[in-house]
Steps between C-alpha positions, in 0.01 A plus 500: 500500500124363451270523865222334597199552253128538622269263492337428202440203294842274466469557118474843493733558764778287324449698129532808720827426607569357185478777320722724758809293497811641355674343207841522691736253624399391845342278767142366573301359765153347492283468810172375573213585664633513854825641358690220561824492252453258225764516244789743422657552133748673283455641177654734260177623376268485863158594296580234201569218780239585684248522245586165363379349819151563421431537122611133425410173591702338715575108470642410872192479733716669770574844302120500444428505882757759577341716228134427650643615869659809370366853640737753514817563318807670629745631293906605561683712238866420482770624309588206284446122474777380708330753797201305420651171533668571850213667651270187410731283638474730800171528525418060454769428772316752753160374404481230372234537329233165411518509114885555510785245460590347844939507557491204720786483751448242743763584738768784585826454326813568701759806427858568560487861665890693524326685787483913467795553834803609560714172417195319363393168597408252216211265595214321384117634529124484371436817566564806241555818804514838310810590717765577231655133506548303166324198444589227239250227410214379540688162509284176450663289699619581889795257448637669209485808740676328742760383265586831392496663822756255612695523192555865526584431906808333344616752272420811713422447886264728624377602841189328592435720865199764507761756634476898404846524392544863422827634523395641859415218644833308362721805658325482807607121521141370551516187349711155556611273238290150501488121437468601099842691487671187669392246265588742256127591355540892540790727555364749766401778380329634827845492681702695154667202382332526207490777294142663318699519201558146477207373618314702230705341214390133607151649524525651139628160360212289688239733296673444189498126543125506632495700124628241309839703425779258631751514260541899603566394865745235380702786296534712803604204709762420237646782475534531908623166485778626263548803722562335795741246358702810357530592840628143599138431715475159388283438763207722475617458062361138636168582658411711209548228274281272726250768433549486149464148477188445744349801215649302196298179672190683539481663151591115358165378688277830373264371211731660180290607217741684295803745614395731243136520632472771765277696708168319276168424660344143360093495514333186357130369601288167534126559491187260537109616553530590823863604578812647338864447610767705452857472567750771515893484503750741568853470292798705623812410395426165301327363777146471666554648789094539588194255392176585580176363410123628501158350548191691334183418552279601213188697503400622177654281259736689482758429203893406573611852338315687759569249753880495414524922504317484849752232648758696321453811625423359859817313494743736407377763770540227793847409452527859334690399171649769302638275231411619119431243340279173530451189352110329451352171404219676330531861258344786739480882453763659703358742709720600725768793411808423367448106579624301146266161495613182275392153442806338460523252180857307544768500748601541842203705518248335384638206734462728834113585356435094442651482878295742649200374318602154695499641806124667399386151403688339846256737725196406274529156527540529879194689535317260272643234780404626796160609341406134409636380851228721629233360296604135596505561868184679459353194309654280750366629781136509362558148403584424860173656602295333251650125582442573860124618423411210244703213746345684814863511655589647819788644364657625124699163355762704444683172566346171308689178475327221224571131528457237237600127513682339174524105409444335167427138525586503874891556441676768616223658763614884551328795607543883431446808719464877279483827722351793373587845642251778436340282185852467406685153463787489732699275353833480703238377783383173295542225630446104403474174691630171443198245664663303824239344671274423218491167303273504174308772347296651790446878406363493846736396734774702302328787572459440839876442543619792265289766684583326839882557399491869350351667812666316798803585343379872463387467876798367594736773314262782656441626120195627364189308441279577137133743592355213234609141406358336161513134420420356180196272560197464579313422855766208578821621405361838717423250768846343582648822450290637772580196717832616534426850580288419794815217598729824508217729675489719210141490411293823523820682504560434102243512244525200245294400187479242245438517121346234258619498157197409318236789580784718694279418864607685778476272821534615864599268809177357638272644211375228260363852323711600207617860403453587126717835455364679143744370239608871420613548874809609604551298812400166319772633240795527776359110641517353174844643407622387855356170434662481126847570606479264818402278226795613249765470754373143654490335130877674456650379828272127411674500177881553617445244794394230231781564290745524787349121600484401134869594499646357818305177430698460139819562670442296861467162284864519429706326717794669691317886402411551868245825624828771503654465160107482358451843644823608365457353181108685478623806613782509250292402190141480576395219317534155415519544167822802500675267786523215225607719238765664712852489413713260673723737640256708646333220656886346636548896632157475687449155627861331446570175247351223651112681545578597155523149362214423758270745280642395133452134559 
């Protein structure tokens, strides 16, 4: 192993070491300056590697700093590539060094532990205790945990007490039987009414199912099954079979691959600039009985052979697979001793690869997901800030509510109301307004009425009021909206602007001043798209009220069609036009003869 070099110029001091590095199989580490770990690697040939890392240009800007911060070199000779392989994934999960790939894991994954005891206990954890116990995971999900603990309950109960139960204690009569062997969830071992024996063999069949390896439990219960109806016990020839069946149920739910495909590790990988995925499964038996995947972070650039070998070899040491084979998504050198790797072409097995590359893809696009959430609430909340500063707000309109008043040619008079929620539309809290107490076209006065009738009902209901209300118009529509603000005692308390169409004026209450936002700005952006849809969803709600009219006024000159069958008849066919085409009999069915004839004639 290299040591720590005197000091001398970097250059000089890195050909040194250069030049005293074995050609072997092995390890190395590069640290800077303040010997701080910076990378790790493998290589077959540690001088060749090493070498290459500073007689050649190198393309990725990131590789060229590493190489700049470089200082001293630290080699470890193993005995063959796999030893290298395994120590450097040693050595990156104790370090973790800066230049390295990152294995994410953003949480502790639960376990099923068949505790190390004298009549073990068989429980979930997240914690891996060196104490002799086997553990079986890790599982992704805590329900599917849950799930099987409770499905092996029912084949096998099992005490659930934190007794000692050594044969001493159990002589000496220590121990009581509990509310568990009553309902029938354990069978007392601590008071000898269960034997070790026994218990053992329902422990020895839960680790084969947590294996994968059902159909070996169901043989031995089949033959007991047989035994015991020999011996004319039809009734515990009866629980056995319940067993067999609960097992037959559970294998029939297990993803099946192929019954021919056994003990076979799956590998398969997703990779953008920044991050690779990798998903592993674990067949036994025809079935997935363990799916796992991994988030890397890269550093280097690193390519998806290396980054597939490292996930690889990472993988199949946590949930310690000694399967022989593999399948891959992509062709990579095999490594690791007496481990057969194959990128399946056809079949069932290139079906389970095209699966797990699914799943790999599944955990990418979440990421990508939650990523871009992040960026929007980060936008959103800088928008927030930035309306507040340019509208000189006392508070973020995290809450804005446009209005904008619709009539063509004085018919029809409606208004709309559009929330916006972060610089979001909102739209399941639009609203629109059919004009009561307005004759004529007085933009106005239905402002005035509209505003009056959208926030004493808000008042009233106790509900939330808007940080900023907009209303599309200039200094009068602002002023009879304001007028019914100060009616309700809400002025000062929420902020409210108005917008002009033609040069996109800002106007305040009581300020004959104009605001002139730059046309590029954000917050005059989220205004004007308030204002558009406000406009959008008035002209939409305009438009179906004048048809609706246009409709009822067709149908109310006919004499004996009364207000009840006119709303049947619209509802039914929607216009005019289809209710005069309709069939006879459909008409008869929906408004009897006689309105028929009424609308024929």
């Amino acid at each position: 192993m290299r040591t720590w070099g005197s000091s001398m110029t970097p250059s000089n001091h890195i050909q040194e070491q250069l030049q005293n590095i074995p050609q072997n199989a092995g390890v190395y580490q590069y640290f800077d300056k303040n010997r701080k770990l910076l990378y790790v690697g493998k290589a077959k040939n540690l001088r060749k590697r090493i070498s290459s890392y500073f007689n050649k240009k190198h393309e990725y800007g990131k590789t060229r700093v590493l190489v700049r911060k470089i200082y001293n070199i630290q080699t470890i000779v193993v005995a063959s590539e796999i030893d290298a392989l395994l120590l450097e994934n040693s050595l990156i999960k104790k370090h973790q060094p800066q230049y390295n790939v990152l294995l994410k894991d953003d949480k502790t994954y639960p376990w099923i532990c068949i505790k190390n005891e004298a009549f073990p206990r068989v429980f979930s954890t997240r914690k891996l205790l060196k104490d002799g116990s086997d553990y079986f995971g890790p599982y992704t999900s805590m329900r599917l945990v849950k799930t099987l603990l409770e499905f092996t309950k029912q084949l096998y109960p099992l005490r659930t007490c934190n007794y000692v139960l050594s044969q001493e204690n159990i002589q000496k009569e220590k121990f009581k039987v509990c509310l568990e062997y009553h309902i029938g969830n354990c069978k007392a071992p601590c008071v000898n009414l269960q034997n070790e024996e026994d218990y053992q063999t329902g422990i020895q069949h839960i680790k084969k199912i947590l294996n994968g390896d059902i159909r070996s439990v169901i043989k031995h219960l089949q033959k007991l099954m047989q035994n015991f109806s020999r011996n004319m016990a039809f009734e515990q020839a009866q629980m056995v079979k319940e067993k067999i069946a609960l097992l037959e149920n559970y294998q029939a739910k297990s993803t099946i691959v192929n019954p021919k495909i056994n003990d076979v590790d799956v590998f398969s990988i997703v990779s953008d600039e920044q991050y690779a995925y990798v998903n592993f499964f674990k067949v036994a038996s025809g079935a997935i009985i363990q799916s796992y995947t991994l988030e890397m972070k890269k550093k280097l650039a690193e390519n998806d052979e290396e980054l597939l070998t490292i996930a690889m070899t990472e993988l199949r040491q946590r949930f310690k697979s000694t399967s022989k084979e593999c399948y891959t998504s992509i062709p990579i050198s095999s490594v690791l001793e007496n481990l057969k790797i194959s990128v399946p072409k056809i079949g069932d097995k290139r079906k389970l690869v095209e699966l797990s590359y699914r799943n790999a893809k599944h955990l990418q696009m979440e990421r990508l997901r939650k990523t871009e959430n992040i960026k929007n609430r980060e936008h959103n909340k800088r928008l927030m800030e930035q309306m507040q500063s340019d509208l000189y707000l006392k508070a973020k309109p995290l809450h804005i509510e446009c209005f904008d008043n619709s009539n063509i040619q004085g018919s029809n008079p409606v208004a709309a109301c559009v929330v916006f929620k972060n610089g979001k539309p909102s739209k399941k809290e639009y609203r629109h307004f059919n004009i009561k107490t307005v004759s004529g076209p007085d933009d106005f006065a239905s402002m005035e009425e509209v505003v009056y009738r959208r926030y004493s009902r808000l008042v009233q209901e106790g509900k939330g009021l808007p940080q900023l209300i907009i209303i599309d118009g200039g200094k009068g529509q602002l002023s009879s909206a304001v007028k019914s603000l100060e009616r309700l005692g809400l002025m000062g308390k929420v902020a409210i602007i108005g917008i002009a169409k033609k040069l996109e004026e800002i106007f305040f209450p009581n300020d004959s001043v104009p605001l002139y936002l730059d046309k590029r700005s954000e917050t005059l952006k989220v205004i004007q798209q308030a204002r558009n849809e406000a406009h959008r969803f008035g002209i939409n709600h305009h438009r179906n009220q004048r048809s609706k009219n246009a409709l009822h006024t067709s149908l109310d000159k006919i004499p004996g069609i009364g207000p009840k069958t006119i709303k049947k008849l619209i509802s039914h066919f929607g216009s005019v036009k289809r209710i005069m085409e309709a069939d006879e009999k459909e008409l008869i069915n929906l408004v009897g003869v006689e309105k028929t004839k009424l609308l024929r004639n």
